[in-house]
C-alpha positions as CSV (number, residue, x, y, z in Angstrom):
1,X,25.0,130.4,16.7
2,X,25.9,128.9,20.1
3,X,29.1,129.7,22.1
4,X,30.6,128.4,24.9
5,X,30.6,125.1,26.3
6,X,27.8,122.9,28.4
7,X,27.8,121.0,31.6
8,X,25.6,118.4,32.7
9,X,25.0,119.5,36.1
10,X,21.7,118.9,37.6
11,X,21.3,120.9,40.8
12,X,18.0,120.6,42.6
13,X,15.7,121.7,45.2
14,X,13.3,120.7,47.8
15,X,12.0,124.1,47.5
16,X,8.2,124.7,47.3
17,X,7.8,128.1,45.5
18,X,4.6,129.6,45.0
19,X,5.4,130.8,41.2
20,X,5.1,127.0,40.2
21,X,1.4,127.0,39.5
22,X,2.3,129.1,36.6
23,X,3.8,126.4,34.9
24,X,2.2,124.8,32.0
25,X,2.4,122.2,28.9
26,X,4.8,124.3,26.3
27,X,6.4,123.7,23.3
28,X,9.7,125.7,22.7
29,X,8.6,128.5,20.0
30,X,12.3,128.4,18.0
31,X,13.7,125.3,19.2
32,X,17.0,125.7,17.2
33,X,18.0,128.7,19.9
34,X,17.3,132.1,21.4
35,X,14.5,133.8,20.0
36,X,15.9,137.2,20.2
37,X,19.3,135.9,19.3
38,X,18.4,134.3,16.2
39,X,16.6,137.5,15.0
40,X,19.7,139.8,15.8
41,X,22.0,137.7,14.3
42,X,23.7,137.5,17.9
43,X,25.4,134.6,20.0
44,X,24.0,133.0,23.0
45,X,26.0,130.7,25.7
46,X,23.1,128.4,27.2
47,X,19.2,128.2,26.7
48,X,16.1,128.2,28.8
49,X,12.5,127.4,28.5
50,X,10.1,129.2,29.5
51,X,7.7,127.0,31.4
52,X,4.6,129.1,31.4
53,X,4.6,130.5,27.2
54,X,7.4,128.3,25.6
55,X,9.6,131.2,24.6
56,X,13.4,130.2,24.1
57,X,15.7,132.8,26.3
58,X,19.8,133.0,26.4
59,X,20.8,132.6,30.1
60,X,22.7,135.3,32.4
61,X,26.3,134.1,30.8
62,X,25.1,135.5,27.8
63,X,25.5,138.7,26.4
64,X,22.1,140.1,26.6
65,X,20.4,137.8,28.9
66,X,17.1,137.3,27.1
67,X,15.7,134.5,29.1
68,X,16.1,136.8,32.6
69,X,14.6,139.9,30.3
70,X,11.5,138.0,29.2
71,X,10.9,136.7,32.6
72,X,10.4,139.9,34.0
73,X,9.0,141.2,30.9
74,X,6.4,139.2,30.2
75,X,5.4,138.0,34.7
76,X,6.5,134.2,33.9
77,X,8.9,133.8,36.4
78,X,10.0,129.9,36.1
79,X,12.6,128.3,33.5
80,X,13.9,125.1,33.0
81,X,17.2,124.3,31.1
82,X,16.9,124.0,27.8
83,X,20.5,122.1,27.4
84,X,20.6,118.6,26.1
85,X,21.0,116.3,29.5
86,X,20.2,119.2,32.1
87,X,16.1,119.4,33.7
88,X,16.3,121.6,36.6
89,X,14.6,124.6,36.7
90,X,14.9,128.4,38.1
91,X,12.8,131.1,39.3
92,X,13.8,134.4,38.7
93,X,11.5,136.0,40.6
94,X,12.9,134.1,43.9
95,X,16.4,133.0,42.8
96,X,16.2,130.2,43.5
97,X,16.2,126.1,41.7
98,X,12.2,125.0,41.9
């Protein structure tokens, strides 16, 4: 159910942020998009990973902005894309690339 289209950009950072030590070894929990997106029925632009529980999020382009909503939610601040080609990664809590 994905709209829009992607870019390969890879911006990055040479930022030390202290929310990094939450990251761990995940596995996306409903690789094939958002999870709340997929269980509404609803379309997302872009995906990230959450790097501390796996959870797959819509980004802030979307309409509801899941990604950004379980970040604060759930206190794990750091995502990485979760386009094909794209590996950077973004704290929320900062705003910032990690």
């Amino acid at each position: 159910m994905r709209s829009g289209s992607e870019t390969a950009s890879t911006p990055t950072s040479t930022v030390s942020d202290p929310h990094l030590s939450m990251i761990r070894r995940v596995h996306p929990r409903t690789p094939n998009g958002c999870e709340e997106c997929l269980l509404l029925g609803t379309e997302w632009v872009h995906l990230r990973l959450c790097l501390t529980c796996g959870h797959v999020g819509c980004c802030d382009s979307s309409p509801l902005r899941h990604a950004r909503a379980h970040a604060h939610a759930a206190g794990h601040p750091i995502v990485r894309s979760f386009e094909p080609g794209e590996s950077w990664r973004w704290c929320y809590v900062d705003e910032q690339y990690v």
